[in-house]
N, C-alpha and C positions, 0 to 999 in steps of 0.2 A: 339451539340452532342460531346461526350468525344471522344477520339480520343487516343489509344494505341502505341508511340514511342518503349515503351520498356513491356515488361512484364515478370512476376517473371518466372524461369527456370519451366521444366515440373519437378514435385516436391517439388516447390519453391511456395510462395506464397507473396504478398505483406503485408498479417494479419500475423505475427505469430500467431502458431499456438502447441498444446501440443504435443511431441514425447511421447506416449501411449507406448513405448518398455520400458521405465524406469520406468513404474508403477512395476513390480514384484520383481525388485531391490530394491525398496524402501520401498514397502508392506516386506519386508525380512528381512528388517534394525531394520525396526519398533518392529517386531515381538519381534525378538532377542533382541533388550534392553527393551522392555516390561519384556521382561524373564528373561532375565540377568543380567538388571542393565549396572553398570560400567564395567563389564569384558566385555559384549559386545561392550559398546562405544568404552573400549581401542584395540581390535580385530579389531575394523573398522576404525580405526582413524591409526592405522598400516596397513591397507590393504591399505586405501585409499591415506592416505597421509605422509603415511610412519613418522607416530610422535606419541609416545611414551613417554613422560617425566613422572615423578616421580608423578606428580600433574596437573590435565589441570586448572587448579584455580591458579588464578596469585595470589599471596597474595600481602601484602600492599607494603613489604619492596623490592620487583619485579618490583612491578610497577612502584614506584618512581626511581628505577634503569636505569628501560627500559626510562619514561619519562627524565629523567636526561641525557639522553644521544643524545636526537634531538634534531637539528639545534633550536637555539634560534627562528629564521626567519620562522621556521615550525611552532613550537609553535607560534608565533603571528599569524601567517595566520590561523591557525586551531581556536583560539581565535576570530578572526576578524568574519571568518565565522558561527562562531557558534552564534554568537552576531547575527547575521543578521535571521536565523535561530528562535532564542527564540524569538526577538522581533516579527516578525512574528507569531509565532505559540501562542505569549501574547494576540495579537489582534485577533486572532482566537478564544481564549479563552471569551475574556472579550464579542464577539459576542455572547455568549451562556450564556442566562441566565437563574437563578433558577426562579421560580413564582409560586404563588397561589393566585386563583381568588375564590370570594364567588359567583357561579354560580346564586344563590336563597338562599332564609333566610336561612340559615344554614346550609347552601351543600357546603362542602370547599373542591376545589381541586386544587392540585399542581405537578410540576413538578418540578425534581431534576437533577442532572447530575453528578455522580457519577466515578470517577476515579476506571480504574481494579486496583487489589492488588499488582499481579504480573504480568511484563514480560520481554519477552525474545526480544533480538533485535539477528537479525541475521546481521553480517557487513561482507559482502563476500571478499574473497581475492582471492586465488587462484594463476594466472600469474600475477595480479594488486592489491596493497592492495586500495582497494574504501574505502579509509578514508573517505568521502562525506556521506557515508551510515552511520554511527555515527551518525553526526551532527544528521541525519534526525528524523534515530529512537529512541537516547533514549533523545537528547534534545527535543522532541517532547512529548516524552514520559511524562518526568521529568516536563515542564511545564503543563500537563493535571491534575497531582499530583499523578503519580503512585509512589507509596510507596516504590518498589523492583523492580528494572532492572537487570535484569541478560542480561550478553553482551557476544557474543560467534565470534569467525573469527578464519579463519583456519591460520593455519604456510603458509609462501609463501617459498618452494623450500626447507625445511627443516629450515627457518630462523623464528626469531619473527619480524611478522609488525609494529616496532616500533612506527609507525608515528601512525598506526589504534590505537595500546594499549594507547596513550594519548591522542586522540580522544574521546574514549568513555571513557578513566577515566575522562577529561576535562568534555565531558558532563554529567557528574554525575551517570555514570555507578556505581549501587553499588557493582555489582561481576561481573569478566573479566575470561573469560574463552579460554585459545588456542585450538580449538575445529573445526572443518569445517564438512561443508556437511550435509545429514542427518543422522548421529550420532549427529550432536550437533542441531539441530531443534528437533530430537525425542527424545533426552536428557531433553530438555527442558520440553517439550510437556508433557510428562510423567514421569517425573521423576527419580532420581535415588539414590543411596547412599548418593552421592556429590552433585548432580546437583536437586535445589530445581525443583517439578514442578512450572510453570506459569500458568497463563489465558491468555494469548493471545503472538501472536508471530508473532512479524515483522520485515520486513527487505527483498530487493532481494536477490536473490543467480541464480545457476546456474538448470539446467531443474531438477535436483534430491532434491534441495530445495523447490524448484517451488512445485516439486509433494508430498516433504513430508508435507508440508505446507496442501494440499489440501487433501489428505487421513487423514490427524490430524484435519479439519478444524470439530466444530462440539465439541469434546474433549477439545479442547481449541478453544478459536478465532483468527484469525488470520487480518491481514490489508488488503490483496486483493488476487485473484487469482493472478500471475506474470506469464509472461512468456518472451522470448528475448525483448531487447532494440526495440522501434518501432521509426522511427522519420519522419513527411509528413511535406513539408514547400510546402503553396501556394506562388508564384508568375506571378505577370503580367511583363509586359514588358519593365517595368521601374527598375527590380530587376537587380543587379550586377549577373550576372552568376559565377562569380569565387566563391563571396561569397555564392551562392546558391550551386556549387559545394564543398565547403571546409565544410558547413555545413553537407550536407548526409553524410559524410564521415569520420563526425565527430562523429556520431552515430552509422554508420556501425560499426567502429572498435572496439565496444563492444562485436561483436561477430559475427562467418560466418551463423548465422542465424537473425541478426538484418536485418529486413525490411527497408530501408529508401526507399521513394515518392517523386518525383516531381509530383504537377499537377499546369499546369501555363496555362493563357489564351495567351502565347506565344512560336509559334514553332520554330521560331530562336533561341529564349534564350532556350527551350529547348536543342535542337540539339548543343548549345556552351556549355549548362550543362553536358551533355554524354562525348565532349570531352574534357572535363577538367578536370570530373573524370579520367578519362582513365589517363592523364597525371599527374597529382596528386599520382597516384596509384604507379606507378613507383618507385616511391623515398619515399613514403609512411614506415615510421618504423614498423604502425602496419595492411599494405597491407596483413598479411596471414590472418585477420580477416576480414577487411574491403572489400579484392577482392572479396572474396566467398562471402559475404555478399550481395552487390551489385549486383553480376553476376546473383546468385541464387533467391536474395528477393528483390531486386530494380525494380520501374517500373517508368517511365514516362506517363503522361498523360498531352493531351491539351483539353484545352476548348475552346470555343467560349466567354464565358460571365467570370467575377468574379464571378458573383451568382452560375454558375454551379460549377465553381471549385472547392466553397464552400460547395455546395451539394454534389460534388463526395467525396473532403473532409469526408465531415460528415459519408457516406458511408462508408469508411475502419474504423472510430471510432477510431484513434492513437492514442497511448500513448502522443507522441509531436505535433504540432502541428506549426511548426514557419510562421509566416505571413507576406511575402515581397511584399507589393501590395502599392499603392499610398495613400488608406485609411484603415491602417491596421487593425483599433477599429471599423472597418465594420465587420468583423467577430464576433464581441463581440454578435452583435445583430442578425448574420445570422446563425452561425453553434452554435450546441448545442450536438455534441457528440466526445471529448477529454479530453485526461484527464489533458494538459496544455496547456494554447495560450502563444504564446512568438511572440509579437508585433513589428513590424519595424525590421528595417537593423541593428539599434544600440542593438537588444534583440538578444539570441541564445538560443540554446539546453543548451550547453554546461555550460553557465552563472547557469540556473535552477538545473543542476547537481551537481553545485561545490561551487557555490560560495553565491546566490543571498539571498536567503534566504527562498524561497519556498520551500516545499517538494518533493523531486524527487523522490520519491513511487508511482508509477501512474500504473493505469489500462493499458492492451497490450487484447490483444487477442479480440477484440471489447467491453469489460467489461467496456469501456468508454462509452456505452449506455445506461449503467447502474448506475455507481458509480464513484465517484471521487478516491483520491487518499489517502495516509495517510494524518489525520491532528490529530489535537490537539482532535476532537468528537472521532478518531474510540477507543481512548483511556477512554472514555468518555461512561458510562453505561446510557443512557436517563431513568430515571426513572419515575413513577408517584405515587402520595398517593392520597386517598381521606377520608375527614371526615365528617360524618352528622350527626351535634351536635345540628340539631331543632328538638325537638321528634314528629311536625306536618310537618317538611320535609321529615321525613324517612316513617312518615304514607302514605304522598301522593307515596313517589317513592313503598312504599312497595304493595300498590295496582294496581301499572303500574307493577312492574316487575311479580306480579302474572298473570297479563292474559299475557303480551308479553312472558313469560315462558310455557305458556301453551299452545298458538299459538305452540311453537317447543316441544309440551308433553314435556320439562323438568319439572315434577311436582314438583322435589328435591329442585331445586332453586324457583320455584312457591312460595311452602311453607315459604321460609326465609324469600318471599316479606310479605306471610300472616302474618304471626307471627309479625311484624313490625306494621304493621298496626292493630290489633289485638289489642295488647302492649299498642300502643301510642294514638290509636284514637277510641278503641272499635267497631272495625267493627268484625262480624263473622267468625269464626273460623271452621266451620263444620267438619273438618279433623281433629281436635285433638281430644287425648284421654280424657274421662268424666273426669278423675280426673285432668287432668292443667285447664277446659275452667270451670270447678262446684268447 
C-alpha cells in the first residue's frame, strides 16, 4: 500500500495541471492579429516584452553577425548536440516506411508518409534562452523533410539570445524571427503581412504558449498539449539519495509550478531525500523556482514492492520518468504511461533535455496516457492511396459495397458499388435511367 511522506500543497498538485485564467488573454491576442495582422503583433510584442525593432525577421547579414559573434566552444557544443539530435530523429525516420501491397488480383493499396509544408518552431526564452529547444524542433523537423521552418524566440531582458539565433540557424531554420509569446505562435498560426502562415506548430513555451497552442490546435496542428516541466524518478534502496535529491531539483527549477515525485520502495532514503533537498535549496541559484516548485507540487511516496511503485508510477502518467532501482530496464516491460524512461544512476532528466539526443518535447498533464512526445512522425502526414486495376476486382468489391451500403441506407455510395459491377461484370442495374442501362 502507497504510503504519503509528502503531498502537493492545498492548490498544488503532483500532475501539472492548465491555469484556465489565461484562456481570455490569449483568445484576445488571437483575435486581434487575426484582425490586424502585424500592427497587432507589434502592440503586443511592446506590451509584452517591451521589443519593438524595425523588423522581427532576422535577415541573413544579422544572423551571420549575431552567429559571429559566440564563443567558438558554444558553437561546437551546439554542433555536437544537434549531431546527436539528427542521427536520432534519421533512425526514427528510416523506421517509418512507404509500402504498397496487392491485397487480391488487382486491388493495390499503399501507404505514404508525407512531410507538412510548413512550420513554425516556437524556442522559448524568456529568464533562460533554452537553446535545447532548437535542436529539437526544427532539427527534427528538417530531418522529417519539412520544406519551410519558420523559427520564432522572444528577446531575453531586451537583448538578442544569441546562442538561440545559431541554434536554429545551425539547424536549418529557414526564417528567424525575434518574436515571443502568443503574438509569435498566433503569428505563425495565422498569418500575417510578414509572417508566413504554417501547418503545424511546435515547441514548449510558457502557460500562454501552452494555451495559444491549444485554442489554434485544429487551424493548424500542433506537437502536443504542454503544460509545466513534470519529472517522477522511482527508487529502491540501493538509489544514492543525494543524486536522487539533485535530480528533482533539477527539474523543479524550470519553474514554481514544475511537479517533481519521489516514489521509492524505501522510507529512509526517502526521509534523507526531503532533507537534502531542503539543503540543496539553500545555496540553490535557481531556489526562487525550484522552492515553490517543490513546496507547492513535490510529493513523496513509498511503497512496499518495485512493482507497485511502478504502478503508482504509471498513475500520475509524467512527462520524465528516471529509474534508480537495481534492475532499471524492468520498467521497460512494467509501466507503459511516460513520456520518457531515463534508465540507471549514469541516465538523467537533465542529459534528455540538453544534450543526448532524444526529443525533449514530451507529454505533461497525464497526455503520456495517451501519446508520445515530438519525433520525426508528428511532422509526418501518414497517408494512404488505393487502386483497383482488375475490372473483375472492382465488379466483386462493387457488389459488396452495394449491400454493406445499404445495410447503413447509404444508397449514394450503394450505387457507385452498382455501377462498378454493372460496368465490369454485367450484373443489373435496376436504378438507372432507361437511357444509360437500353
Amino acid at each position: 500500500m502507497a504510503t504519503y511522506l509528502k503531498r502537493a500543497s492545498e492548490g498544488g498538485t503532483g500532475r501539472a495541471r492548465r491555469d484556465d485564467t489565461v484562456g481570455k488573454i490569449v483568445a484576445d491576442v488571437i483575435a486581434e492579429i487575426r484582425k490586424r495582422g502585424d500592427e497587432a503583433v507589434r502592440e503586443y510584442s511592446e506590451k509584452f516584452d517591451n521589443w519593438s525593432p524595425e523588423s522581427f525577421r532576422l535577415s541573413a547579414a544579422e544572423i551571420e553577425r549575431i552567429v559571429s559573434g559566440v564563443p567558438a566552444q558554444v558553437i561546437d557544443d551546439i554542433l555536437a548536440v544537434q549531431r546527436r539530435v539528427r542521427t536520432f530523429a534519421q533512425h526514427q525516420k528510416e523506421s517509418l516506411t512507404d509500402f504498397e501491397v496487392e491485397t487480391e488480383p488487382g486491388v493495390f493499396l499503399g501507404q505514404k508518409h508525407i512531410p507538412v509544408g510548413r512550420a513554425g518552431a516556437y524556442v522559448p526564452g524568456g529568464r533562460y534562452p533554452l537553446v535545447a529547444s532548437a535542436h529539437m524542433t526544427v532539427v527534427t523537423a528538417k530531418v522529417a523533410g519539412v520544406e519551410h521552418v519558420t523559427a520564432c524566440t522572444p528577446p531575453i531582458r531586451g537583448e538578442i539570445p544569441a546562442a538561440t539565433v545559431a541554434a536554429m540557424h545551425l539547424a536549418g531554420a529557414d526564417e528567424i524571427f525575434l518574436l515571443g509569446g502568443t503574438q509569435a505562435v498566433a503569428a505563425m498560426a495565422v498569418g500575417t503581412e510578414t509572417i508566413g502562415k504554417v501547418d503545424m506548430l511546435a515547441g514548449p513555451g510558457n502557460a500562454y504558449v501552452a494555451e495559444a497552442k491549444r485554442q489554434l490546435f485544429g487551424e493548424v496542428g500542433i506537437d502536443l498539449f504542454a503544460g509545466p516541466t513534470e519529472t517522477l524518478v522511482v527508487a529502491d534502496d540501493e538509489a544514492d539519495p543525494f543524486v536522487v535529491a539533485v535530480d528533482l531539483l533539477s527539474q523543479a527549477e524550470h519553474g514554481p509550478d514544475s511537479p517533481a515525485v519521489l516514489v521509492t520502495t524505501s522510507r529512509p532514503l526517502a526521509e534523507r531525500v526531503m532533507s537534502l533537498v531542503e539543503e540543496i535549496l539553500v545555496e540553490m541559484p535557481t531556489a526562487d523556482f525550484a522552492a515553490p516548485a517543490w513546496r507547492d507540487h513535490g510529493e513523496v511516496v513509498v511503497t512496499e514492492t518495485v512493482e507497485e511503485a511502478f504502478a503508482v508510477a504509471d498513475s500520475y502518467a509524467s512527462e520524465h520518468v528516471q529509474i534508480l532501482t537495481r534492475e532499471p530496464r524492468l520498467a521497460l516491460q512494467k509501466m507503459r504511461n511516460f513520456g520518457a524512461l531515463f534508465l540507471g544512476e549514469g541516465t538523467c532528466v537533465s542529459y534528455g533535455d540538453k544534450v543526448i539526443g532524444t526529443n525533449h518535447t514530451l507529454p505533461t498533464r497525464g497526455a503520456a496516457r495517451y501519446t508520445g512526445g515530438l519525433w520525426v512522425g508528428k511532422y509526418l502526414k501518414t497517408v494512404t492511396y488505393q487502386e483497383v486495376a482488375n475490372r473483375q476486382a472492382s465488379a466483386t468489391l462493387g457488389e459488396l459495397c452495394g449491400r454493406a451500403a445499404r445495410i447503413e441506407q447509404f444508397e449514394g455510395h450503394a450505387r457507385s458499388g452498382d455501377v462498378r459491377a454493372w460496368k465490369y461484370s454485367g450484373a443489373e442495374l435496376p436504378w438507372a435511367p432507361a437511357s444509360v442501362v437500353r
